[in-house]
MITI-761935 format. One record per residue: x, y, z of N, C-alpha, C in turn; residue number from 0. Coordinates in steps of 0.001 Angstrom, whole numbers, plus 500000, padded with zeros to 6 digits. Each point is the difference from the previous one (the first is absolute). Layout:
N
> X Y Z X Y Z X Y Z NUM
...
***
This chain:
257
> 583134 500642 841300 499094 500978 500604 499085 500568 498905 0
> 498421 499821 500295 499350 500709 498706 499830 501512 500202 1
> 499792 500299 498812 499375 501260 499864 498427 500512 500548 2
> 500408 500870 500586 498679 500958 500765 499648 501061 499834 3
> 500795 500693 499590 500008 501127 499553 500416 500798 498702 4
> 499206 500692 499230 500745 500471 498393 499777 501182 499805 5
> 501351 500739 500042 500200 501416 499706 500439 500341 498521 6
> 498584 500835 499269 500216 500088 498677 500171 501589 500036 7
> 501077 500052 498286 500223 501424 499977 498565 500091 498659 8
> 500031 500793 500211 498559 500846 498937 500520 500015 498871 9
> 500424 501428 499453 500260 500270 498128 500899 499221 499304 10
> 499757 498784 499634 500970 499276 499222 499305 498966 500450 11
> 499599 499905 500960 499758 497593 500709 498535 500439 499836 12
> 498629 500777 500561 499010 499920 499802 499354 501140 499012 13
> 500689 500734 499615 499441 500721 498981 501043 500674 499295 14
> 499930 500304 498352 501158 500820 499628 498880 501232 499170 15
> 500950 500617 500963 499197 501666 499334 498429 500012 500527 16
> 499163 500126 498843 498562 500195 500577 499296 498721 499245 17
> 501073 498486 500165 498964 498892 499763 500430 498906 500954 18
> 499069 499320 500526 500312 498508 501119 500956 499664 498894 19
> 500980 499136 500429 500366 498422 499822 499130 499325 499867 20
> 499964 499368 498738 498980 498896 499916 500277 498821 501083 21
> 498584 499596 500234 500356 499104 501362 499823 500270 501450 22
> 500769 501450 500047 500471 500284 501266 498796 499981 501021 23
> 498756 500524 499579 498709 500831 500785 499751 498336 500542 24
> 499974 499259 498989 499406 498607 500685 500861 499103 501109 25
> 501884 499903 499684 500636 499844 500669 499976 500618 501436 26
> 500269 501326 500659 499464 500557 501147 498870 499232 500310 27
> 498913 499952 499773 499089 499247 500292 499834 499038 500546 28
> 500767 498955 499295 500386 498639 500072 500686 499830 501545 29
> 501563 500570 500105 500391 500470 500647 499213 500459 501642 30
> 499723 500850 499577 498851 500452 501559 499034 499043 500180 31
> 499260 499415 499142 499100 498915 500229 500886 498491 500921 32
> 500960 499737 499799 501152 499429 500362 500101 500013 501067 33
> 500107 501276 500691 500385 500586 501569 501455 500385 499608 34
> 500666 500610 499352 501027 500296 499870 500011 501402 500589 35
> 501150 500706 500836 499682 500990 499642 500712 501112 499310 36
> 500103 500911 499809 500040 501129 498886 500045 501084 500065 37
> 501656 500546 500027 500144 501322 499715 500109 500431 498417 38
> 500208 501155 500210 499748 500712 498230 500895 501416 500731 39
> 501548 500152 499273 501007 500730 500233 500658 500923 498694 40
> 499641 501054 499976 500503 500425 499039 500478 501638 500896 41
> 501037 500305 498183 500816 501233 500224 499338 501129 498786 42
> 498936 499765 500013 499129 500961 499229 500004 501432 500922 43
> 500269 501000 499488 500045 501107 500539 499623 501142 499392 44
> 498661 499697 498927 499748 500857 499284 497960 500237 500489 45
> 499634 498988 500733 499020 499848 500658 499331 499822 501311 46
> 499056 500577 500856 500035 499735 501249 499261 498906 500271 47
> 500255 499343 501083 500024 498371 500108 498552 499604 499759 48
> 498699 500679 500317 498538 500040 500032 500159 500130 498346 49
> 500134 500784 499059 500311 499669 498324 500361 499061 499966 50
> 501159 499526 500325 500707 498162 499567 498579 499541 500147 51
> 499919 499669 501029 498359 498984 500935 498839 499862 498382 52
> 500016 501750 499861 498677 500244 498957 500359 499027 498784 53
> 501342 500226 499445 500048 499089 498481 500616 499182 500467 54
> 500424 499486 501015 499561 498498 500151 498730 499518 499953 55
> 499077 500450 501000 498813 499788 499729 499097 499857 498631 56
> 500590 501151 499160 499303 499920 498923 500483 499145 498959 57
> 500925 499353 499891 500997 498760 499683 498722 498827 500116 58
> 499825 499498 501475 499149 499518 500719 500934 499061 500933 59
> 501372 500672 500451 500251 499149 501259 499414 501006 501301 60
> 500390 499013 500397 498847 499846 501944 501141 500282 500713 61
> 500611 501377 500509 501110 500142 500579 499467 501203 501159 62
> 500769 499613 500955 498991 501143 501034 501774 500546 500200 63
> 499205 501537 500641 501117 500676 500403 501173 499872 500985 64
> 499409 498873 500714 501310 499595 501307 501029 498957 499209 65
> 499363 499703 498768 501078 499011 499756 500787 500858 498562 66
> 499898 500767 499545 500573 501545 499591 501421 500455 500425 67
> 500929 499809 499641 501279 500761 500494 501042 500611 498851 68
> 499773 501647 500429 500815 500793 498887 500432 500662 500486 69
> 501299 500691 499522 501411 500394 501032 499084 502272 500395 70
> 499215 499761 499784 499401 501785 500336 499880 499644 501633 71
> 499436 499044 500418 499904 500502 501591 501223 499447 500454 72
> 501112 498783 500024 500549 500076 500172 501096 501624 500040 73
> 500625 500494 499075 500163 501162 499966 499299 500792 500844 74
> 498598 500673 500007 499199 500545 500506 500520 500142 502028 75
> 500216 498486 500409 499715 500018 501129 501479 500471 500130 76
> 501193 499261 499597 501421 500380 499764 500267 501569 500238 77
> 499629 501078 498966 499894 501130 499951 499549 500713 501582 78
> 499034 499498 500208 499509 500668 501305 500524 499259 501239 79
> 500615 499183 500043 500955 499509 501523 500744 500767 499995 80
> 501084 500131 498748 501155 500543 500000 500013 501687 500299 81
> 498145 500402 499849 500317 501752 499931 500011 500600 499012 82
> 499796 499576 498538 500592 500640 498906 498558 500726 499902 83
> 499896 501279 499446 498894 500582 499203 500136 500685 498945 84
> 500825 500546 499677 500091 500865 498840 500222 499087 498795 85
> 499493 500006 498894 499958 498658 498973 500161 501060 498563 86
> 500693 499493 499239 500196 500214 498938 499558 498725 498745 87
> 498516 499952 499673 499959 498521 500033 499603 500073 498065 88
> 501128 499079 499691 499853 499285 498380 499544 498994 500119 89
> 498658 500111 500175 498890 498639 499872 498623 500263 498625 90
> 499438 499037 499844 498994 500310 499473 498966 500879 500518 91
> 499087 500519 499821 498885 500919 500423 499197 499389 500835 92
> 499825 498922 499771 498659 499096 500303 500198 499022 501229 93
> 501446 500659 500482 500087 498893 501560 500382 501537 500928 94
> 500075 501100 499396 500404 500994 500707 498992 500015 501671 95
> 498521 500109 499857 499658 500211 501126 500474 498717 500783 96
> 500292 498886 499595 500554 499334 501361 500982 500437 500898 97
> 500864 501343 499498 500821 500409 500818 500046 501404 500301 98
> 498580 500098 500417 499358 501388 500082 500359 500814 501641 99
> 501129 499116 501196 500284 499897 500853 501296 501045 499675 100
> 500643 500129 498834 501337 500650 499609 499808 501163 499050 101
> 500588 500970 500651 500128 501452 499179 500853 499902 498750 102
> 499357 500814 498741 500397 499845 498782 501037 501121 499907 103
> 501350 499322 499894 501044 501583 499892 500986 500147 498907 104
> 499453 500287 499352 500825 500650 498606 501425 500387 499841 105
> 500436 500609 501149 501388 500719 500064 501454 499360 501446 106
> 499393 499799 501131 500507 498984 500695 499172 498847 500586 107
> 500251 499230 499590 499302 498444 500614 500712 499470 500834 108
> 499337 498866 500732 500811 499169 500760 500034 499035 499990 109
> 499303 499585 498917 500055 498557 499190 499469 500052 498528 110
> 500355 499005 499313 499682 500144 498568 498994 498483 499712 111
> 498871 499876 499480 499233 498916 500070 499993 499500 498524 112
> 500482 499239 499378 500108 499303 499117 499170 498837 499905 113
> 498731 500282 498759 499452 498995 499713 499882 499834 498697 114
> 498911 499264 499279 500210 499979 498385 499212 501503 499427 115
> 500808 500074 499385 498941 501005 499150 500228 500135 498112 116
> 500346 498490 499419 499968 499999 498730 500907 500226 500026 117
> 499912 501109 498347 501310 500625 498640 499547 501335 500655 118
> 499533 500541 501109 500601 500947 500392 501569 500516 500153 119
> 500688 499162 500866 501437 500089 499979 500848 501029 498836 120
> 500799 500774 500565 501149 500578 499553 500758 500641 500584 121
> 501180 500953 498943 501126 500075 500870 499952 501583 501191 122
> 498839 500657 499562 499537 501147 500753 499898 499714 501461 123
> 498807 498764 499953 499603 498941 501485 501098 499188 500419 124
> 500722 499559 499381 501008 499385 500667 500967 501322 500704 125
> 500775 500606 499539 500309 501038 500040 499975 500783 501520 126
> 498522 500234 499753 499365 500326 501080 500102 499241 501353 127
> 499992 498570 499554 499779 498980 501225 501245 499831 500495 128
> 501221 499935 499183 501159 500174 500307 500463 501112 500761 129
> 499705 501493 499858 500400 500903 500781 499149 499807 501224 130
> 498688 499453 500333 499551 500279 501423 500686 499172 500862 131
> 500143 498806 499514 501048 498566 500531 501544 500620 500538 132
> 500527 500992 499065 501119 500560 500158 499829 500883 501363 133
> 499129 500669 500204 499653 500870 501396 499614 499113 501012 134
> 499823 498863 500022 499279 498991 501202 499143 499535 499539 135
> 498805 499903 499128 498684 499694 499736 500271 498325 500106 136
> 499244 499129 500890 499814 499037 500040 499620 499311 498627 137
> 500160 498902 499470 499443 499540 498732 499449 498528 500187 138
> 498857 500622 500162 498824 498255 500086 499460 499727 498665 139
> 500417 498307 499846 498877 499591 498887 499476 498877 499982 140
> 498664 500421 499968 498875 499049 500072 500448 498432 499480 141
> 500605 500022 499259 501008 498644 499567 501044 500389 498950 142
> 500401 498780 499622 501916 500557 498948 499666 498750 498805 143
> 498875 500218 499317 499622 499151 498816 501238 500034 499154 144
> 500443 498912 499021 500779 500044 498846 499353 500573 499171 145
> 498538 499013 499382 499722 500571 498620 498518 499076 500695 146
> 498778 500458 499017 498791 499376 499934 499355 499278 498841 147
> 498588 499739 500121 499586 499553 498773 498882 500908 499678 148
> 499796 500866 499099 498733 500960 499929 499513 499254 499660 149
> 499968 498841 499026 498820 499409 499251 500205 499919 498579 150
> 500818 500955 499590 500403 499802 498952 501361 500011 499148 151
> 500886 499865 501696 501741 499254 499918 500188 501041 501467 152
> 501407 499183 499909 500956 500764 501371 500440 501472 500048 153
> 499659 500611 501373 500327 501418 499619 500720 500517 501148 154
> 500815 500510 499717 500656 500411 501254 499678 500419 501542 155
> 500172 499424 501144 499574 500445 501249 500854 500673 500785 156
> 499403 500991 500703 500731 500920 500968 501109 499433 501039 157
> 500469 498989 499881 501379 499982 500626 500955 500391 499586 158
> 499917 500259 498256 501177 500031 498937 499935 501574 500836 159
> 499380 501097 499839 499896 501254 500710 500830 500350 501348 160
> 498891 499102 500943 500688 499637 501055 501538 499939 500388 161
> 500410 498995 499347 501089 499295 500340 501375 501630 499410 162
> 499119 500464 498937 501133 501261 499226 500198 501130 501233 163
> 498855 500156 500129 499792 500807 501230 501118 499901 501383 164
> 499696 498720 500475 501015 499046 500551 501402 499949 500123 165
> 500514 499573 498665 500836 500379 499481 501061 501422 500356 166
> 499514 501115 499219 500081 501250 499673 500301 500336 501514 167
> 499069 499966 500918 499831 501094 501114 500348 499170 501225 168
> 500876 499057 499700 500451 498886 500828 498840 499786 501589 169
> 499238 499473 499799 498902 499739 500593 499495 498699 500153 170
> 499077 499414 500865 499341 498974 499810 498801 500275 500285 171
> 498960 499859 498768 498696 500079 500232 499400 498885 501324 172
> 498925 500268 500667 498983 498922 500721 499208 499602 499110 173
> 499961 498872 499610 498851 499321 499066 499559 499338 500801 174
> 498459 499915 499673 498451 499274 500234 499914 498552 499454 175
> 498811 499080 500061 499672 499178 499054 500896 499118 499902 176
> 499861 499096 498858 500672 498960 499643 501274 500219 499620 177
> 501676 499886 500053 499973 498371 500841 499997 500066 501763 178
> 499574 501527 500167 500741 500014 501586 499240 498743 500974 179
> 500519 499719 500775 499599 498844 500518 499056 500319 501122 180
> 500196 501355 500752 498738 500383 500399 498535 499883 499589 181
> 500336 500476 498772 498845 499754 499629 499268 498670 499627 182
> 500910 499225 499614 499413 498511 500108 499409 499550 501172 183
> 501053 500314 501111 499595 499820 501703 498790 500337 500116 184
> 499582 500985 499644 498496 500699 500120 498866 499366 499294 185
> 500317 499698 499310 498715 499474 498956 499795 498927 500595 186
> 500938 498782 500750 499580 498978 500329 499937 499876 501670 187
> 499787 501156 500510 500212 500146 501486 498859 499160 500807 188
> 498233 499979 499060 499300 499694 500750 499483 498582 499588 189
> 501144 499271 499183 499565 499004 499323 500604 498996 501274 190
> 501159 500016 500570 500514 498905 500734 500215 498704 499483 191
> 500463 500355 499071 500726 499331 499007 501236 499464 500428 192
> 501464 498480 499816 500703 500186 500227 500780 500480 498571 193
> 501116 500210 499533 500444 500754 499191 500211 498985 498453 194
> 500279 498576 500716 499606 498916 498751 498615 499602 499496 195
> 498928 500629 500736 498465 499734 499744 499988 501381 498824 196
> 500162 500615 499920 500272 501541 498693 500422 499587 498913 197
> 499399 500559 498781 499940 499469 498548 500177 502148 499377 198
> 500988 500639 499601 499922 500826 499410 499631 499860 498356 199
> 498823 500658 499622 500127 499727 498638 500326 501479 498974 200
> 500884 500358 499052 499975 500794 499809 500609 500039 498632 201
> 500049 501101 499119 500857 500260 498638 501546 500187 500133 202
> 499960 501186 500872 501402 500556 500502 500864 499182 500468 203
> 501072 499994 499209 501160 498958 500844 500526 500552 501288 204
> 500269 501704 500207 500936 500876 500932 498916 499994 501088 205
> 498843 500912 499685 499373 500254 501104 498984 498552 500527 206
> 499549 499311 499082 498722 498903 500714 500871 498962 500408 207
> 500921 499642 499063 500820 498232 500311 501488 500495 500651 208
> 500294 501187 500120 501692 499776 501055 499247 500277 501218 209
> 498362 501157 499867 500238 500441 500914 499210 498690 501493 210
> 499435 499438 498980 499155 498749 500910 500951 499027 500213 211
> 501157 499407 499274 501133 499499 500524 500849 500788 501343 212
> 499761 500914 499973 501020 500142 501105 499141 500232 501094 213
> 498481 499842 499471 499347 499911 501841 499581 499055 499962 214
> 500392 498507 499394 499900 498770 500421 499009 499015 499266 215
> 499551 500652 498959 498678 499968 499083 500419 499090 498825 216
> 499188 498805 499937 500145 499370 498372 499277 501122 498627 217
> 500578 499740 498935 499724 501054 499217 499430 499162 498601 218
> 498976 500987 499489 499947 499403 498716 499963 501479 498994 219
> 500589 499878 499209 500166 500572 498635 498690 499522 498671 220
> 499639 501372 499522 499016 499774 499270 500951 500549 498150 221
> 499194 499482 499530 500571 500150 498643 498997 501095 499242 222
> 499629 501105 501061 498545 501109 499437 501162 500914 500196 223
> 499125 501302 499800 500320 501394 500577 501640 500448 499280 224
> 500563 499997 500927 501786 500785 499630 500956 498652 500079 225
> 499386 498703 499872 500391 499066 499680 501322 499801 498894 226
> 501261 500116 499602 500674 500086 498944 500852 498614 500544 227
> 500080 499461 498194 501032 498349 501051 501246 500771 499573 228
> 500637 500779 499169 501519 500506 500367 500331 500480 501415 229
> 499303 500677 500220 500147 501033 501716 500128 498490 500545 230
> 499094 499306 499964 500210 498743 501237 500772 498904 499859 231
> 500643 499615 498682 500941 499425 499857 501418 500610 500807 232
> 500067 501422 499736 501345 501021 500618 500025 500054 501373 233
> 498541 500095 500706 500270 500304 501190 500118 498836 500997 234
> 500991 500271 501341 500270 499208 500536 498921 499281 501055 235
> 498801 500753 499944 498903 500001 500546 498852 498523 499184 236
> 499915 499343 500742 499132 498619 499338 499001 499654 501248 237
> 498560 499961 499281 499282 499618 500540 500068 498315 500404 238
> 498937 499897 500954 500128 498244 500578 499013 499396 498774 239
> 499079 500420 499443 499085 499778 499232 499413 500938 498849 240
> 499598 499484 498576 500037 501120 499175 498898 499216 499112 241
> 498755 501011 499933 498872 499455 498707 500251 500809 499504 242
> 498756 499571 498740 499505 501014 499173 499229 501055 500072 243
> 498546 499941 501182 499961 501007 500698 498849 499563 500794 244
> 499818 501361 500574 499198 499388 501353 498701 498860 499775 245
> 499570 499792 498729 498809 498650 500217 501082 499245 500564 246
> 500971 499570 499701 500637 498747 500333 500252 499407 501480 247
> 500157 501219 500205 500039 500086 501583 499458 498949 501234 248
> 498501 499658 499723 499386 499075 500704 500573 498744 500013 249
> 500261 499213 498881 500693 499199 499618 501462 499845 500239 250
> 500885 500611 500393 501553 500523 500540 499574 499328 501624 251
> 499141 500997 500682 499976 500082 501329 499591 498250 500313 252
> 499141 499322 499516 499716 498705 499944 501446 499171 499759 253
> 500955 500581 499627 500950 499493 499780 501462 499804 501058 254
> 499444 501370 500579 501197 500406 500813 499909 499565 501179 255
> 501088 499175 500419 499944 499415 501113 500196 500853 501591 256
***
């Protein structure tokens, strides 16, 4: 069964930090010129999805917003089925008005919104996040990252937080984004795709390659971004396919039967 469809993750496979992947701008290209088609899935939660669009754009890939999927509206719509409004939200600044639908409450919340926000982190905020959790406070997070790639090595991601949180206040957070399989479901809802025509390409072994394995997805592993061969030697997690990085890509798919 060939491939029809290719769902790429962003910071690590087409750009690390604030430079393309060499290659990459022309690959997409290639790709769409092809008739392939093309999602672009990430767990960036430090930007609102119209920003992603912009430095992509200014990158110079050609990515329109329907083919865009980042775990804020997921969440977003989540939050408001269920009723929740009162938000106690540890996010960055700069995605805040997307959830301009929820009252900001300092002292009792009814949910806690967890997104990235750097070397902010400590034990004051944790602390804190722990006692509202202890009274009921719901605890959503935008996703449950291990660790990232700033650009200039691996740095810790808000699941390590998360998960303490977790832990501590015997709880289970709702996480967003990658690997939940919802969210895969979504990104490829309007492709009509069958589930062996899907090519995930991504850095992440946990969230891009278990989480596209378990919704039926061939996977490829890039050797960019948060790429480490110890982590992937250890983990029990193995991609179906593994370059060097996304130029190679065109050449793989020609391959794959």
């Amino acid at each position: 069964m060939r491939i029809k469809t290719i769902l790429f993750d962003l910071d690590g496979v087409l750009y690390i930090g604030d430079n393309p992947v060499p290659g990459a701008v022309e690959v997409i290209e290639e790709l769409r010129t092809s008739g392939f088609g093309l999602r672009f899935i990430t767990n960036t939660s430090t930007k609102l999805p119209q920003e992603i669009i912009r430095k992509l754009t200014n990158f110079g890939f050609n990515v329109s917003s329907e083919e865009l999927f980042t775990p804020l509206r997921s969440a977003r719509d989540y939050l408001i089925s269920v009723s929740l409004s009162r938000m106690y939200p540890v996010i960055n600044s700069e995605i805040l008005p997307y959830f301009k639908e929820f009252i900001i409450d300092q002292e009792n919340p009814e949910f806690i919104l967890i997104g990235d926000i750097g070397d902010k982190w400590n034990y004051q905020l944790m602390n804190k996040i722990f006692n509202f959790t202890m009274n009921g406070a719901k605890l959503i997070a935008l996703h449950k990252g291990k660790f990232y790639n700033s650009g200039t090595g691996n740095v810790l991601d808000i699941g390590a937080f998360i998960s303490g949180i977790e832990y501590s206040a015997s709880v289970r957070a709702t996480v967003f984004g990658k690997p939940d399989l919802n969210f895969f479901s979504s990104a490829v809802a309007t492709t009509k795709c069958d589930k062996g025509e899907i090519l995930m390409v991504g850095d992440d072994l946990d969230n891009d390659i278990a989480g596209a394995q378990k919704s039926g997805y061939k996977t490829v592993l890039t050797k960019t971004g948060k790429f480490n061969v110890n982590y992937v030697q250890l983990s029990d997690i193995k991609p179906d396919y593994l370059i060097e990085s996304v130029r190679d890509l065109p050449k793989l798919i020609k391959e794959i039967k």
